[in-house]
MMTF fields as JSON, N, C-alpha, C and O atoms, coordinates in Angstrom:
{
  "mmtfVersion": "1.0.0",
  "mmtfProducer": "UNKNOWN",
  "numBonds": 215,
  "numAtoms": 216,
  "numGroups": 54,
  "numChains": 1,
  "numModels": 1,
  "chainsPerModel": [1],
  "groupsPerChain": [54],
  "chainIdList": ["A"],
  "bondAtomList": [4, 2, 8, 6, 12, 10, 16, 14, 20, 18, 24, 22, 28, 26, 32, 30, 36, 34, 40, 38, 44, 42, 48, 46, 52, 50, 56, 54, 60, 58, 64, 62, 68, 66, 72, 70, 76, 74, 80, 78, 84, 82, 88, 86, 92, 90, 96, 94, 100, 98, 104, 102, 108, 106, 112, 110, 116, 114, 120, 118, 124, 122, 128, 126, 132, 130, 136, 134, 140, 138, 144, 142, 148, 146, 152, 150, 156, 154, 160, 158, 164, 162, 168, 166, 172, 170, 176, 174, 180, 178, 184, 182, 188, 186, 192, 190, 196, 194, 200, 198, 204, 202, 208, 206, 212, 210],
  "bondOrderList": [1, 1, 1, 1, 1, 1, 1, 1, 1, 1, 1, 1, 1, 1, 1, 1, 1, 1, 1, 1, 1, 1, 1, 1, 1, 1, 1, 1, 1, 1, 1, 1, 1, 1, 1, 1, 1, 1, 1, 1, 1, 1, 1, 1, 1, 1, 1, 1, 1, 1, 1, 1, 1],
  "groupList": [{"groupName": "UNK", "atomNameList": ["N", "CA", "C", "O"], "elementList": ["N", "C", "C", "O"], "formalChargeList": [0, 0, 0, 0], "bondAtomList": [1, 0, 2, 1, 3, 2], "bondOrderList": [1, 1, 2], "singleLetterCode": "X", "chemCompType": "L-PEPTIDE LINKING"}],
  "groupTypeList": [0, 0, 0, 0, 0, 0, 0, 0, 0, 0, 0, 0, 0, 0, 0, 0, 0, 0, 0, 0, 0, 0, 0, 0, 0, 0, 0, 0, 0, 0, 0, 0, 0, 0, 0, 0, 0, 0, 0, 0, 0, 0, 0, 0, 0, 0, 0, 0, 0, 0, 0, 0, 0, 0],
  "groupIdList": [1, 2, 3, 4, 5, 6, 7, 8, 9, 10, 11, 12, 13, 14, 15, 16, 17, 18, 19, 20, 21, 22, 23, 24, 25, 26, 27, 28, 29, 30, 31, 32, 33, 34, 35, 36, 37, 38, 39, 40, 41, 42, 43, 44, 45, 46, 47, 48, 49, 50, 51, 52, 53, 54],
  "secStructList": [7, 7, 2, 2, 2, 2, 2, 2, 2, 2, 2, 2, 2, 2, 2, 2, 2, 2, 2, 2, 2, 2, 2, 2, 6, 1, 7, 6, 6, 1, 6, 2, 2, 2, 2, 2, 2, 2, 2, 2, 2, 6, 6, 6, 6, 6, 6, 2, 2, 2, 2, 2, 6, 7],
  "xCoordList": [-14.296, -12.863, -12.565, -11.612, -13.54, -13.064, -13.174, -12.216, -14.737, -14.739, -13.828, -13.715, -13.031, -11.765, -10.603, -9.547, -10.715, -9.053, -9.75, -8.94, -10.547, -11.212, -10.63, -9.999, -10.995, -10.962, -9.756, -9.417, -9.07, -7.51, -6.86, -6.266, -7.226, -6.585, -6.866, -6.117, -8.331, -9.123, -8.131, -7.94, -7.689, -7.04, -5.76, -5.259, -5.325, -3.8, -3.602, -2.476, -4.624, -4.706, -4.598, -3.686, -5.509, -5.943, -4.595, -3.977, -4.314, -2.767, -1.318, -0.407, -1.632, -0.428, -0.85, 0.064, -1.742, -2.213, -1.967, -1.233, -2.241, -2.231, -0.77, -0.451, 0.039, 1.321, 1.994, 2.608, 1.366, 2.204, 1.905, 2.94, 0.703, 0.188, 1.192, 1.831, 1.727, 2.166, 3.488, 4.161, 4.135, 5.499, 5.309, 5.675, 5.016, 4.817, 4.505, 5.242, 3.399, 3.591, 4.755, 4.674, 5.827, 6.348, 8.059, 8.394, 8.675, 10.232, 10.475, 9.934, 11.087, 11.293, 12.759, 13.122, 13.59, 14.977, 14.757, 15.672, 13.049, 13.191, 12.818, 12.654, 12.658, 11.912, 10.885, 10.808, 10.084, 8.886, 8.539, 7.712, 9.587, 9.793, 10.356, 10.626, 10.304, 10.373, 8.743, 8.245, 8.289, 6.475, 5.716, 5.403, 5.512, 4.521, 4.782, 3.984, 6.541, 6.953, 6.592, 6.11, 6.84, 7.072, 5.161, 4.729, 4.88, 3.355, 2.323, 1.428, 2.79, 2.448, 3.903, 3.916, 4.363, 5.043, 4.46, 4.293, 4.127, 3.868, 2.464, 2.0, 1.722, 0.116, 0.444, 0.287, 0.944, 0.998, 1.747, 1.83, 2.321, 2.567, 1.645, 1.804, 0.721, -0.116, -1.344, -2.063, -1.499, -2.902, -2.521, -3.29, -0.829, -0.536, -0.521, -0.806, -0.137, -0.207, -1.603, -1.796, -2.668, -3.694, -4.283, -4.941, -3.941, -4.287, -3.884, -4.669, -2.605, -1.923, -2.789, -2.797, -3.457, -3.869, -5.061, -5.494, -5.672, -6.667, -6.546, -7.493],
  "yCoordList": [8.705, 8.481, 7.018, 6.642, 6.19, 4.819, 4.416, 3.954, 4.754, 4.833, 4.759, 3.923, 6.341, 6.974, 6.099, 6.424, 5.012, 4.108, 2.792, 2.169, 2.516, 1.628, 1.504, 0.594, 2.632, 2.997, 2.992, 2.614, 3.874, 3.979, 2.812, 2.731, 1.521, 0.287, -0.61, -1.208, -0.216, -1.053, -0.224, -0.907, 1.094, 1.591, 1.064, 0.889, 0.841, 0.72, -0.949, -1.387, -1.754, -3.333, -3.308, -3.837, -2.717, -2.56, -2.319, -3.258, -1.521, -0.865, -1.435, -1.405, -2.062, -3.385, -4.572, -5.003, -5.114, -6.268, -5.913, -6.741, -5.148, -4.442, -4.189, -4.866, -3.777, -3.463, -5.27, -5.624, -5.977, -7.422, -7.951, -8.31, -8.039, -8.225, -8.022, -9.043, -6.597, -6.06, -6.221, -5.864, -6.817, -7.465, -8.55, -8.517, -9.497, -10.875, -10.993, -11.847, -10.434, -10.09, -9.631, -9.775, -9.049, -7.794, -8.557, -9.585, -7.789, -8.318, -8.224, -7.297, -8.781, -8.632, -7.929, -7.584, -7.725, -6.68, -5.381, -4.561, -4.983, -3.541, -3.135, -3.903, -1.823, -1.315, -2.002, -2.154, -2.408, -2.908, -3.729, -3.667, -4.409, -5.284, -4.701, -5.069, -3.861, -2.789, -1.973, -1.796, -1.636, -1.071, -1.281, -0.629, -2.878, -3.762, -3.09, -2.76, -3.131, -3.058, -1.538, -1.189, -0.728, 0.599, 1.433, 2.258, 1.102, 1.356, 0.515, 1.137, -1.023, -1.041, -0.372, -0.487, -0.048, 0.723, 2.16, 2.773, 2.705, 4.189, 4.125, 5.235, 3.253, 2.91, 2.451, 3.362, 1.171, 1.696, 2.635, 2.547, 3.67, 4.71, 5.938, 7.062, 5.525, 6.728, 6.577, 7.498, 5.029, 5.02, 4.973, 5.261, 4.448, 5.02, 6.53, 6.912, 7.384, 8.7, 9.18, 10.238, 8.362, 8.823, 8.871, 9.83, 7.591, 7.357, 8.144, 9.088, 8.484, 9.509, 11.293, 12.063, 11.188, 12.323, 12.893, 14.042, 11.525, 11.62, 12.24, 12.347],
  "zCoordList": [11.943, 11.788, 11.467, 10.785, 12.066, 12.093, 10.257, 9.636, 9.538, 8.597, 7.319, 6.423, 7.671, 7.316, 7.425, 6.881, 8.088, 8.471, 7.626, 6.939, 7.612, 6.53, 5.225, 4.686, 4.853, 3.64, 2.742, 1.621, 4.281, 4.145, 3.506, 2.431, 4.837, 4.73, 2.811, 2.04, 2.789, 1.843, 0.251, -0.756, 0.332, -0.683, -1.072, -2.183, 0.157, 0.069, 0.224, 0.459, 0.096, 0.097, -1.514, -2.15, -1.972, -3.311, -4.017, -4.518, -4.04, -4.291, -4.449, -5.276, -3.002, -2.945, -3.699, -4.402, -3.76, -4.807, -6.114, -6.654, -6.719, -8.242, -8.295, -9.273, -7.964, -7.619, -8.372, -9.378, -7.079, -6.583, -8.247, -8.808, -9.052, -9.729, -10.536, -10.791, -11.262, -12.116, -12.057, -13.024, -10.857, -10.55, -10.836, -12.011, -10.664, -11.258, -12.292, -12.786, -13.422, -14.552, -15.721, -16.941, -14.948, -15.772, -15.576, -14.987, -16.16, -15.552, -14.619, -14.016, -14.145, -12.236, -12.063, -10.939, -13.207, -12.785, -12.612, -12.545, -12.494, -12.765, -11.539, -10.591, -11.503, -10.007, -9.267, -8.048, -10.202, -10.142, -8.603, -7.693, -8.938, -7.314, -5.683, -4.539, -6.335, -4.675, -4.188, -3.077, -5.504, -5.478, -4.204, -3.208, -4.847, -3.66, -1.852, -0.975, -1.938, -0.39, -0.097, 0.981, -1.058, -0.966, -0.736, 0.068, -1.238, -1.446, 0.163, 0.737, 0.601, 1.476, 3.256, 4.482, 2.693, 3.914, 3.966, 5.02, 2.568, 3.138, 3.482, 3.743, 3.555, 3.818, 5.014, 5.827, 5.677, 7.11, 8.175, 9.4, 7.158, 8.195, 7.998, 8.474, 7.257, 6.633, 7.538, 7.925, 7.868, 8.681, 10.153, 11.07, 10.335, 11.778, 12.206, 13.341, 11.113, 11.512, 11.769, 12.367, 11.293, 11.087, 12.593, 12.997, 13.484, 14.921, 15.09, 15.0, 15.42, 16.231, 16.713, 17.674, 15.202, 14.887, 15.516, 15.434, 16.387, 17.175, 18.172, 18.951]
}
């Protein structure tokens, strides 16, 4: 399981960087700049649910 929350974390690091990346790159009036937040909020409730689940 512990593995599994690793991975979790290491995906959704990944995710939010590439995100942050493509906001700073890109125009910033568009959605774009909500991503980063949105992508790391549903990653830590994704790996909190994941404890729970224990």
């Amino acid at each position: 399981m512990k593995r599994h929350k690793k991975e979790l974390i290491g995906l959704y690091i990944i995710l939010t960087t590439i995100s942050t990346i493509l906001t700073l790159t890109k125009n910033q009036n568009t959605w774009l700049v909500f991503l980063p937040f949105f992508i790391a909020g549903f990653g830590l409730f994704h790996v909190l649910s994941e404890n729970k689940k224990k």
